[in-house]
KOLLUMGU-787235 format. One record per residue (C-alpha): residue in one letter; x, y, z. Coordinates in pm, whole numbers, plus 32768, in hexadecimal, padded with zeros to 4 digits. Last residue first. Layout:
<nodes>
aXYZ
...
</nodes>
This chain:
<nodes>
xA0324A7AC3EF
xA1B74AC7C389
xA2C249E1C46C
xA3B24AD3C503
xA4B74BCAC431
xA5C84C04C54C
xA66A4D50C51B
xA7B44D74C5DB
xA8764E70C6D6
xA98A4EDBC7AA
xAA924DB5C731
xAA494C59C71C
xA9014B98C717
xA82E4AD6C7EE
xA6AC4A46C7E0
xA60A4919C881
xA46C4923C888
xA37748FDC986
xA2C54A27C947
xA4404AF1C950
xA5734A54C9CB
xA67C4B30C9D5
xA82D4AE4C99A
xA9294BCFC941
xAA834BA1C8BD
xAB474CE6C8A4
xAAA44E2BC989
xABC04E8CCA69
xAB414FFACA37
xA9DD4FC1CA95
xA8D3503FC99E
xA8704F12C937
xA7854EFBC80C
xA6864DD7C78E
xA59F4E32C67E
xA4984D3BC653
xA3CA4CFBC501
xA27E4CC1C4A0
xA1D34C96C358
xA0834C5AC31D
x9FDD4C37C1FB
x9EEE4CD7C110
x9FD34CA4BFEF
xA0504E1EBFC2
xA0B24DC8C146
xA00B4E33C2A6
xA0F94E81C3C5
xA18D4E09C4F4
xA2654E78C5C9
xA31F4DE9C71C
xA4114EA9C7D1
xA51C4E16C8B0
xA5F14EEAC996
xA7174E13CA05
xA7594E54CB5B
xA7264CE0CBAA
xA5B34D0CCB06
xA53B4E78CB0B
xA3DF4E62CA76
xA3314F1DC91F
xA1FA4EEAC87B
xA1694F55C714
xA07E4E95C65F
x9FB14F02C50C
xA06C4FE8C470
xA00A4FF3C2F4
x9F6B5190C330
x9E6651FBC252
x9E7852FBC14A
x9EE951C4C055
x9EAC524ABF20
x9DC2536FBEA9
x9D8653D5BD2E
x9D1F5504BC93
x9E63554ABBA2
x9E6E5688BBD5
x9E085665BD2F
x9EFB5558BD57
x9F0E54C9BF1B
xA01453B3BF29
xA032529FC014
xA124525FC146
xA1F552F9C219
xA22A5281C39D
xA2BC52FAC4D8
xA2CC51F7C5E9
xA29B5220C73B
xA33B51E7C89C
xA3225314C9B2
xA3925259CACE
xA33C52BDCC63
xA3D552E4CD9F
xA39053C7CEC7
xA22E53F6CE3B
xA12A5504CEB5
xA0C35567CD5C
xA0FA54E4CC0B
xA0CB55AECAE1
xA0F5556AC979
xA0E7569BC8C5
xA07356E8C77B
xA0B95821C6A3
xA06E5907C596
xA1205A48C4D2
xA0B75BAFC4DB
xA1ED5C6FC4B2
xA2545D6CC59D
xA2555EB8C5A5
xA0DE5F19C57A
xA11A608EC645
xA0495FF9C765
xA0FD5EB7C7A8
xA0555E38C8ED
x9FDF5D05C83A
xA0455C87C6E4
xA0C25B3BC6D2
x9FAD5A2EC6C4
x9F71594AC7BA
x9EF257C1C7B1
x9F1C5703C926
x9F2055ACC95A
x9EBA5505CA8C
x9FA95405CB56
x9ED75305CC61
x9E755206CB70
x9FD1518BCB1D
x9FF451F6C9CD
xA0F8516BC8F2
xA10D5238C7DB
xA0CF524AC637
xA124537DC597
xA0965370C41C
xA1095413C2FD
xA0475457C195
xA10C54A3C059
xA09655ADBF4B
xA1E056C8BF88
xA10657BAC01F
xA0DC56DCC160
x9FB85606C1A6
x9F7B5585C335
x9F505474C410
x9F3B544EC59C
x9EFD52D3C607
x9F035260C785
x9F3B5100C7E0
x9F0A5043C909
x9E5950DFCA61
x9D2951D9C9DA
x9D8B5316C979
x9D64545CCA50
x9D0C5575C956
x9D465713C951
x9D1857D4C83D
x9D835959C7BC
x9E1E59C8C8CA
x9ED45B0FC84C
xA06A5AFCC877
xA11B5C3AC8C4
xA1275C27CA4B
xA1AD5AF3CA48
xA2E35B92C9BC
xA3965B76CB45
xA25E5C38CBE0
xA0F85C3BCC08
xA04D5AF4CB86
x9F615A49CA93
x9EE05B97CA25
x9D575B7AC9F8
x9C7D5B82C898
x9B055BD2C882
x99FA5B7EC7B1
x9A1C5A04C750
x9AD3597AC85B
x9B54581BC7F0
x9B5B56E3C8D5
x9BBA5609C7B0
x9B73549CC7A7
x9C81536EC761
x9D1252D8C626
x9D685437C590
x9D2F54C0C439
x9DB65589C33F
x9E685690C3C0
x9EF75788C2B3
xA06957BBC2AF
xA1CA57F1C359
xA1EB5780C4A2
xA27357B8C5E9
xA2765691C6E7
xA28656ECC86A
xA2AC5616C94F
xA248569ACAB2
xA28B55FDCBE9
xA1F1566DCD74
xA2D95604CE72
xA2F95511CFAC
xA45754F4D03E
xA56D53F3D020
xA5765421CEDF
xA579536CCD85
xA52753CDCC11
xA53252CDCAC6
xA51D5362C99A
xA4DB5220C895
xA4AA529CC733
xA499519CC605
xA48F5257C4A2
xA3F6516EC3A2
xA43D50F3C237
xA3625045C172
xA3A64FE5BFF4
xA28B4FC7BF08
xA2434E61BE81
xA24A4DF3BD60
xA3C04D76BD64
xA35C4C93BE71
xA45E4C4CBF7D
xA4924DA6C01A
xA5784DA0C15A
xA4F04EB8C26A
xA58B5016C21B
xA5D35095C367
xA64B51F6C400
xA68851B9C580
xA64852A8C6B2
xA6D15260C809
xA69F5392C918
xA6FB53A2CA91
xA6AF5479CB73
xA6FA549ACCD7
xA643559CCDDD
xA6A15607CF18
xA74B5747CED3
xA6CB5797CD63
xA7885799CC21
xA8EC5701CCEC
xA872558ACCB0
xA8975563CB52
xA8A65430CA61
xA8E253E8C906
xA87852C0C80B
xA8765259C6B9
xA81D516EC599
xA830515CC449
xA7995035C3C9
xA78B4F7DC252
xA8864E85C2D1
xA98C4F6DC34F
xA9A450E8C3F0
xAA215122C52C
xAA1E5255C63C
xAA8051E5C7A6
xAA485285C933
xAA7953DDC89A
xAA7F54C7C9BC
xA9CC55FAC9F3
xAA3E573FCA40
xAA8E5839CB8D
xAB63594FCBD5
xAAD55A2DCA70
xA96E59D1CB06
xA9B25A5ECC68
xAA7C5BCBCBB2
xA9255BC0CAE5
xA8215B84CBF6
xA6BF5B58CB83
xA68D5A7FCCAE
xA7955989CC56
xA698590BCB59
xA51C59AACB7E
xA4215997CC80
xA2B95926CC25
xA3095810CD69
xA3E3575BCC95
xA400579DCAF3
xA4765654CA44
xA4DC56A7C8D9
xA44E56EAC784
xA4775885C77B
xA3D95994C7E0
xA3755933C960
xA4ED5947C99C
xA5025AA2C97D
xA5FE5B82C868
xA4CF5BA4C775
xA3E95C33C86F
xA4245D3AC980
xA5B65D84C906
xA5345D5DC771
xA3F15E06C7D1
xA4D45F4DC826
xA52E5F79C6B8
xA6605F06C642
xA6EC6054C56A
xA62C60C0C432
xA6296225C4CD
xA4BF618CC585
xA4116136C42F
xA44E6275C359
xA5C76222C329
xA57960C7C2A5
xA6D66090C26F
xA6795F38C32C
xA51A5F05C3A0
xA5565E5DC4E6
xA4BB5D86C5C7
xA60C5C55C58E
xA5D65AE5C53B
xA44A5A38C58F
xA4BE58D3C52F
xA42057F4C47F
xA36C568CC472
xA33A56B8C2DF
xA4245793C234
xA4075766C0DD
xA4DA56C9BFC7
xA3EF5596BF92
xA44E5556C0F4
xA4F655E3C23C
xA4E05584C3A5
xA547566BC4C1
xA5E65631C61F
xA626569BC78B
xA72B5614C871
xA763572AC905
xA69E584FC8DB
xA71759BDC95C
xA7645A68C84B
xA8AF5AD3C806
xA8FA5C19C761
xA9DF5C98C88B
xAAAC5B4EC881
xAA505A23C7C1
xA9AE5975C915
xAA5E5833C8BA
xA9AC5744C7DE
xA8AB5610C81C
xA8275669C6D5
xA777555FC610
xA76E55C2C495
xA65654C5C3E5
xA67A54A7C239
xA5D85412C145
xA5F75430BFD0
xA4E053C0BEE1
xA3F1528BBEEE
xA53751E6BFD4
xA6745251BFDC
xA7315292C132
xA7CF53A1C227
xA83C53CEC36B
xA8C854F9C3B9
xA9515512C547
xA9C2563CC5ED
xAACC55F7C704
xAB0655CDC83A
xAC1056B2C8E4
xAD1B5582C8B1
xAD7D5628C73D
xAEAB56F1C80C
xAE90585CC767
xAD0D5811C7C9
xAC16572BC73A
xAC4255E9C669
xAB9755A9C541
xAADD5466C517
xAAA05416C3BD
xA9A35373C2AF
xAA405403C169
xA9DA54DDC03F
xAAD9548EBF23
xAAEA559ABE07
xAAA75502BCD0
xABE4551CBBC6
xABF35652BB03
xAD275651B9DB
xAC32569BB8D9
xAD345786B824
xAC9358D1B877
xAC8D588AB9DE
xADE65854B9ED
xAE205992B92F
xAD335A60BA2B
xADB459B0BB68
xAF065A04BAD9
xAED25B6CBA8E
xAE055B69BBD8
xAF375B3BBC8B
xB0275C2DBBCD
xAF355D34BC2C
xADE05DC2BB82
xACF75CC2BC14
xAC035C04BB7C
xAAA35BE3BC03
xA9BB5AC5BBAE
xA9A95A41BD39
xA91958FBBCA1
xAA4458E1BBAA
xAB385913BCCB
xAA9F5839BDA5
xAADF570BBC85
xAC2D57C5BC34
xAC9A5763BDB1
xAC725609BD76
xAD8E561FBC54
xAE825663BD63
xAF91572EBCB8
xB029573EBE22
xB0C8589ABE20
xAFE0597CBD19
xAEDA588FBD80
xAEC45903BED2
xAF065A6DBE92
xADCD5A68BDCF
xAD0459C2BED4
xAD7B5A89BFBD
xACFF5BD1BEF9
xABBB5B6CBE96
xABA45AC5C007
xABCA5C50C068
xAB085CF0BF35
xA9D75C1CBFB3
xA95F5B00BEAD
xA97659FABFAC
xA83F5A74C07E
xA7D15BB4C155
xA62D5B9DC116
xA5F35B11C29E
xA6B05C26C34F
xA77B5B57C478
xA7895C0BC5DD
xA7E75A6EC652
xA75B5973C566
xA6F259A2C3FB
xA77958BDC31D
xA804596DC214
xA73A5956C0E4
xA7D358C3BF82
xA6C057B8BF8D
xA798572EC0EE
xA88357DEC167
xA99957B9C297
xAA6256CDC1AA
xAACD57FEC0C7
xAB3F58ABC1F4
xABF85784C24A
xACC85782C10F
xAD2658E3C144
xADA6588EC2B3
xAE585772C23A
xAF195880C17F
xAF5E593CC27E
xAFA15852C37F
xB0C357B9C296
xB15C56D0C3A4
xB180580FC483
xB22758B8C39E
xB261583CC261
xB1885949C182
xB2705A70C232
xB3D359E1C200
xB4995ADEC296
xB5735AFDC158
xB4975B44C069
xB48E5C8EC10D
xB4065DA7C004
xB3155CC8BF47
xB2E05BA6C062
xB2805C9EC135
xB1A45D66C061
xB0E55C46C029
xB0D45BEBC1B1
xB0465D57C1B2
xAF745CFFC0B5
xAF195BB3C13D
xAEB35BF4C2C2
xAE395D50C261
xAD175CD6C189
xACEA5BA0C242
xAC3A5C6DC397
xAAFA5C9CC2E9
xAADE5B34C26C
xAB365AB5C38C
xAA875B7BC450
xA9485B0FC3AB
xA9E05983C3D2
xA9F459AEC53A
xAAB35A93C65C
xABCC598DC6AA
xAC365964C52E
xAC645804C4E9
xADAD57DDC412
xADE6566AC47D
xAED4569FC565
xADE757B2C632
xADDB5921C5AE
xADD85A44C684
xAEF15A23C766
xB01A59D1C691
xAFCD5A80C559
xAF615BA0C5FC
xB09F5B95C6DB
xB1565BBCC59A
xB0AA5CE5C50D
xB0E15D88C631
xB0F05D66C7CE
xB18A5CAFC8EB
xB2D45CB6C7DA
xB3875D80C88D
xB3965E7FC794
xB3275F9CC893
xB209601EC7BF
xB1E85E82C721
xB28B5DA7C66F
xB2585D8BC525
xB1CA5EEBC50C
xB2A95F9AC5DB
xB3B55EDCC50A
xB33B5F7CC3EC
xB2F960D9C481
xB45D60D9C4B5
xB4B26060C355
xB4366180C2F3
xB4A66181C163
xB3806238C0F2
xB29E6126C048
xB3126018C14C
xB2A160D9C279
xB1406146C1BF
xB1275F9CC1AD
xB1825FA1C32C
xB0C46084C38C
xAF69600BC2F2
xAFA95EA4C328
xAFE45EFEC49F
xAEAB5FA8C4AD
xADC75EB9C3E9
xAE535DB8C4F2
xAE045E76C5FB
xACB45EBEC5A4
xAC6D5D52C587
xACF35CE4C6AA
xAE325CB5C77F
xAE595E32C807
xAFAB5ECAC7DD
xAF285FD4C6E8
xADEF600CC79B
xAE7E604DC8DD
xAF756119C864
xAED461FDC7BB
xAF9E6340C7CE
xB0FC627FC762
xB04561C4C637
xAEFF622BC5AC
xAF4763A9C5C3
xB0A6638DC57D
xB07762CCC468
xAF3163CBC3F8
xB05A6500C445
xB16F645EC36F
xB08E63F4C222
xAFED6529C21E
xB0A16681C219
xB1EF661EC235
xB1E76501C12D
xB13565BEC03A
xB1DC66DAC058
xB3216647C071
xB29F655DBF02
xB28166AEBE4B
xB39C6753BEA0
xB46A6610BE41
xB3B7662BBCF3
xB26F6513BCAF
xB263640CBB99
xB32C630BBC09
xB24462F9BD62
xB0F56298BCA0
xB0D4612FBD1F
xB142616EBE45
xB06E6282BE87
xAF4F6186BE33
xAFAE6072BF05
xAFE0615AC022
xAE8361DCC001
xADF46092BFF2
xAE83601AC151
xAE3E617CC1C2
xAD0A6197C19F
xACC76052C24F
xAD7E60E9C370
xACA36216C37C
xAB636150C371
xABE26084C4C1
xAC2461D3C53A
xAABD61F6C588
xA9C3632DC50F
xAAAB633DC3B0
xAB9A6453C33D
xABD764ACC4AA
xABC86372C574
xAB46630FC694
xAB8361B5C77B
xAA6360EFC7B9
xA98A60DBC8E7
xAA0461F6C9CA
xA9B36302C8CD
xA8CC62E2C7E3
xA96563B0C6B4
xA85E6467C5E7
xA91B65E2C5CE
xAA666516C569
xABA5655DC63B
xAC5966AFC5DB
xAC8C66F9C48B
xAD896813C41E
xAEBE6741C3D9
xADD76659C2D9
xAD62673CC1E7
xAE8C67DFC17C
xAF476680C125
xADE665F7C0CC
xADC266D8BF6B
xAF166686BF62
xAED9650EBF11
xAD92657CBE33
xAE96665DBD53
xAFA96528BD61
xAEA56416BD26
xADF4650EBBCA
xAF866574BB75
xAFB563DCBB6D
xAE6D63A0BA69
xAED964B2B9AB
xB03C6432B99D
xB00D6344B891
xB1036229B8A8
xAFC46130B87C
xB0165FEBB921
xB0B360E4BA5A
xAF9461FABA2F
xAE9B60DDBA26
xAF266048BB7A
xAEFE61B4BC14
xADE26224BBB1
xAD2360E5BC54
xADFB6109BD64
xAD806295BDB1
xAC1F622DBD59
xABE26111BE52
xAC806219BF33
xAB9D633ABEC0
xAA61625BBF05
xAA986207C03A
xAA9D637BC091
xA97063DFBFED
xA8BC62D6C08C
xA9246360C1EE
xA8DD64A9C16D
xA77A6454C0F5
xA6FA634FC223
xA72961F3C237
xA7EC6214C35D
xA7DA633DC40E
xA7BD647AC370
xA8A565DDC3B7
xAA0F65C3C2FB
xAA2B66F6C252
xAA3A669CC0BF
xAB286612BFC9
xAAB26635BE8D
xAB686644BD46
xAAD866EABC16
xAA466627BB07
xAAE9658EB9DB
xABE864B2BA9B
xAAA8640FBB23
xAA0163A2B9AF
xAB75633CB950
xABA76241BAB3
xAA646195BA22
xAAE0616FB8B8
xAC42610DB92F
xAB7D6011BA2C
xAAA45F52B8FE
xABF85F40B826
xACA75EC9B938
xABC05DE6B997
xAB4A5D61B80E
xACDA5D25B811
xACFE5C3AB8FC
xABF05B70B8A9
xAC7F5B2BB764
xACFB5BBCB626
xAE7F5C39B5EC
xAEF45D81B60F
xAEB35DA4B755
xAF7F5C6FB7C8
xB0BE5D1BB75A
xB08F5E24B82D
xB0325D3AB95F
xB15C5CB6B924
xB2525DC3B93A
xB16D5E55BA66
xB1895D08BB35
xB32A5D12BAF3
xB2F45E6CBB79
xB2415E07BCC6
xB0CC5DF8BD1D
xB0C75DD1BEA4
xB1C35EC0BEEB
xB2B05EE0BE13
xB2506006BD13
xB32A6083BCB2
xB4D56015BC9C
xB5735FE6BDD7
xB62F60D0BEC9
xB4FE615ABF92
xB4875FE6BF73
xB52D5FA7C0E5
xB6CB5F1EC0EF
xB74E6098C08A
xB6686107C1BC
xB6F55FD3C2A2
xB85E6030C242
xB82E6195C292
xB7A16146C3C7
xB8B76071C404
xB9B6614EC388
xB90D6281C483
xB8CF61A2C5B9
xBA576134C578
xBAF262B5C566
xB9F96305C6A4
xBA9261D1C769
xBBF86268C6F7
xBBA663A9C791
xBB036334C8B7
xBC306239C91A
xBD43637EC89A
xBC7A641DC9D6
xBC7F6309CABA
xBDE062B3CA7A
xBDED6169C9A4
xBDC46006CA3A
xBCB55FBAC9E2
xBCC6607DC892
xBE045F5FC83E
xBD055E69C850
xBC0A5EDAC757
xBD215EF6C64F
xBDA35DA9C6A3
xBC195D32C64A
xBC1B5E01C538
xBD7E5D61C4A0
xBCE85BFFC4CC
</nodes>
């Protein structure tokens, strides 16, 4: 009450006792901020705190995981402290010697640092400090990096994009707070002076568009700043961070959390991004929590940061990320960001399912988290992690559409991700409603991910290479309706990022998951439509293997006549076709000239018969796969191979076939995606290599599509079954008669079981 009479009485001061007395408040403010910021706590409290240190002194003394780390790291940091420090001229782009170098040092710096504080030996703090000032005179002299691209990502001066610098300085803060009761006044000005004020300045006031930007760089930015804010006592920079340059809030850390993730902690740029962009997200919501309990950081927004760590987990399948958007297919669960998350995680929930990731990850962290993770683990607390089938919604607002997971048991783990997603920002690809099917553990209908060699310096700076605009990033790349050989929103990122898909339903019940989107903004005059459904039909003799299909039904409409290509990418040897091969045997064409058809040999061309056609192939993992479609006599199918145009080899040689169908206003794609059998060389033995489907037809019946299939049985039987699905919103009670028979059910959909032949 007494400030706020305070603040009065300065309205109506004299002007000049009013800018005295607003300077006297601006100063106890500022001090009260700075005595409120770790500057006037015990070290470290950051994201390891004291009370961490305490036990994590105690726990190294005792055996367990958490020991065999530090040991293992004491020994490593030892063999470094040995040898002189390095911290060379910035010159190499990524992947190359200095920018190595670099990353190196700051893994280095915290790694000294948390063994200095269990230790108390100040070699491993002088080694921080001497590598710390090493930068302070480095840093003032560099101008922006030698290998910068200007115009398409920000530069740096340690690193070729500031992105690198910000990551540096996450660590780097950690580590010099971490080591900050060890160094003089003198010695803490110069480091402060000399590095950790000029790269905040550099990343924050003189690169403001970066800083203020709602993505992944931003977010690594604001982290940065604001964690090297709570080290010194800047509260300033703090704010800055939460809120933005202008503290507005149309910026920082906070927006982030707004903008980029929907309500179920989706990130808007895909699970790869996710991953990447995690790291900041928790330890700056770590630090948070440490030095500001107070704002509350793991409840806002409904807890978006932890259901964001959660969600990362779901976005995997066999450890691997799955690879949509400017995805690298090896990043999985066992990165040092869902490492880190995962830790933090359990070190607030104590969720049991999290040790189950943890133990497959088989890294223990050196913090207060990871002591917990390591004890829990320790003492067989692990409980199975729970993969779910789930629809998560897209955008800050989760009506964006959404990426869908669905997932099921049967001769191994199954799993189908349907992505009718928004555009995911600059590393969006442009395929809606595209999909992949996993098996076994391997990637079996797949997805092409990012052209790029990452760290790879030699290999283009390890930076996207051009292939990834001309190829990976067009519609032809992925499993989705391409019209007219032109891709999505014409390629347009700034169209894409306006435009999405909507999710007409997503449920799972009965042994189906089932869902649906739709999109009429991809081309002008064009409206697609997909339904895909996971099934596991019902299994009444023990003996008998399970059978589960994937149903696809992509239905396209227009006004106007166009040429329609569906492509499927797959992973594997082809077996055998039902149809004949046109197949040059001397030469190879390009299927097209532009939009990534320009990449894709011609290795076969066919036009089936009207009724059914029949790919199969083998993948690695021993099981066979069919594709089974509804062929009209009219469509062809085309098989291409990637690999054209690409004179430096960039891009991977993987296989195709396209269902095309020419001159059509309207037209369905419906088929059904089969395993079956199992291929043991070691074993030399051969089951089931050919396809069970037998009948496959679809009508639209009351606006209830109704799909018929029918399939041979252990028992040399017939079984046939009809899947009945309406799409239309005010679907409840339907009613179709179908061969002369009465059917209805509730809801969007139901599989009938009819009379086996």
């Amino acid at each position: 009450m007494k400030s706020f009479t305070f603040i009065s009485h300065i309205k109506s001061a004299q002007p000049a006792v009013k800018n005295w007395l607003a300077s006297v408040m601006v100063i106890i403010f500022s001090s009260l901020a700075v005595n409120s910021l770790a500057i006037a706590k015990n070290r470290p409290n950051l994201v390891i705190t004291t009370n961490d240190v305490e036990n994590m002194r105690a726990a190294i003394t005792q055996e367990g995981q958490f020991k065999e780390t530090f040991i293992a790291t004491k020994a490593s940091i030892d063999q470094q402290i040995a040898q002189a420090i390095v911290v060379p001229l910035p010159k190499d782009g990524g992947g190359g010697y200095t920018h190595e170098r670099h990353k190196k040092n700051y893994k280095l710096m915290v790694n000294a640092g948390i063994v200095y504080q269990l230790t108390k030996d100040e070699r491993y703090a002088k080694y921080v400090r001497d590598m710390l000032f090493a930068y302070a005179e480095l840093y003032p002299t560099l101008p922006l990096h030698p290998k910068r691209k200007m115009g398409k990502q920000n530069p740096g001066k340690l690193f070729w994009q500031s992105l690198n610098e910000a990551v540096w300085l996450v660590y780097t803060s950690q580590a010099y707070d971490l080591i900050l009761p060890s160094l003089t006044t003198a010695e803490k000005a110069k480091i402060e002076q000399g590095l950790f004020h000029p790269i905040v300045k550099f990343l924050s006031v003189e690169s403001p568009e970066t800083f203020n930007k709602v993505h992944n760089h931003g977010t690594w930015t604001t982290a940065a700043v604001g964690m090297t804010g709570y080290v010194l006592g800047e509260q300033e920079w703090v704010e800055q961070a939460l809120y933005g340059l202008d503290k507005s809030g149309k910026g920082g850390f906070l927006r982030q959390l707004d903008e980029l993730f929907s309500p179920q902690g989706y990130y808007n740029e895909g699970p790869y991004y996710q991953r990447y962009a995690l790291m900041p997200f928790v330890t700056f919501a770590k630090a948070i929590e440490t030095n500001q309990p107070e704002r509350k950081i793991f409840e806002y927004r409904n807890g978006i940061v932890l259901k964001a760590i959660d969600t990362t987990i779901q976005l995997s399948y066999n450890k691997l990320f799955f690879p949509i958007n400017d995805a690298i297919k090896d990043k999985g669960i066992d990165t040092i960001e869902l490492v880190h998350g995962v830790a933090i995680a359990y070190g607030l929930t104590a969720d049991a399912g999290l040790l189950d990731i943890a133990q497959q990850q088989a890294q223990i962290l050196l913090t207060g988290d990871g002591l917990k993770v390591a004890q829990a683990l320790d003492n067989n607390l692990t409980q199975p992690y729970k993969f779910n089938s789930v629809a998560y919604g897209d955008g800050n607002d989760g009506k964006q559409g959404a990426l869908v997971i669905m997932r099921q048991n049967v001769n191994g783990d199954q799993a189908v991700l349907f992505k009718p997603a928004a555009q995911g920002l600059g590393h969006g690809h442009f395929d809606k409603l595209t999909w992949q099917f996993y098996d076994k553990g391997e990637e079996i209908v797949s997805d092409y991910g990012a052209a790029r060699f990452l760290n790879v310096e030699a290999k283009y700076g390890g930076r996207y290479l051009p292939e990834n605009k001309t190829w990976a990033k067009q519609t032809i790349a992925h499993n989705t309706v391409v019209v007219d050989e032109q891709s999505h929103f014409n390629a347009n990122v700034k169209t894409g990022n306006k435009n999405h898909p909507e999710l007409v339903f997503f449920e799972s019940r009965d042994n189906i998951t089932i869902s649906s989107a739709k999109i009429d903004s991809a081309y002008k005059d064009v409206a697609l439509t997909r339904t895909m459904a996971l099934i596991k039909f019902p299994n009444e003799n023990s003996d008998e293997a399970e059978q589960s299909l994937v149903l696809d039904i992509f239905d396209v409409k227009s006004n106007n006549k166009h040429q329609y290509d569906l492509p499927v990418h797959y992973k594997g040897h082809l077996i055998n076709t039902n149809f004949s091969l046109d197949t040059p045997l001397t030469s190879l064409s390009v299927l097209g000239k532009a939009n990534g058809y320009q990449h894709l040999w011609l290795k076969a061309q066919a036009q089936p018969k009207a009724g059914l056609s029949q790919i199969t192939w083998l993948n690695e993992n021993g099981r066979f796969y069919t594709h089974t479609s509804i062929m009209d006599g009219d469509a062809s199918v085309i098989f291409t191979q990637i690999g054209a145009n690409d004179p430096l080899f960039n891009l991977r040689n993987e296989n195709a076939f396209i269902n095309r169908k020419t001159a059509s206003k309207n037209h369905t794609f419906v088929s059904v995606f089969e395993p079956h059998g199992e291929f043991n060389p070691s074993k030399e033995f051969t089951v089931d290599a050919v396809s069970k489907i037998q009948q496959l037809a679809h009508q639209k019946i009351n606006n209830i599509d109704v799909v018929e299939i029918s399939f041979a049985t252990e028992l040399n039987t017939t079984k046939r079954y009809l899947l009945a699905v309406n799409l239309q919103a005010s679907a409840k009670y339907n009613t179709f008669t179908y061969q002369n028979n009465d059917f209805s059910f509730n809801g969007r959909f139901k599989l009938f079981e009819l009379n086996t032949k």
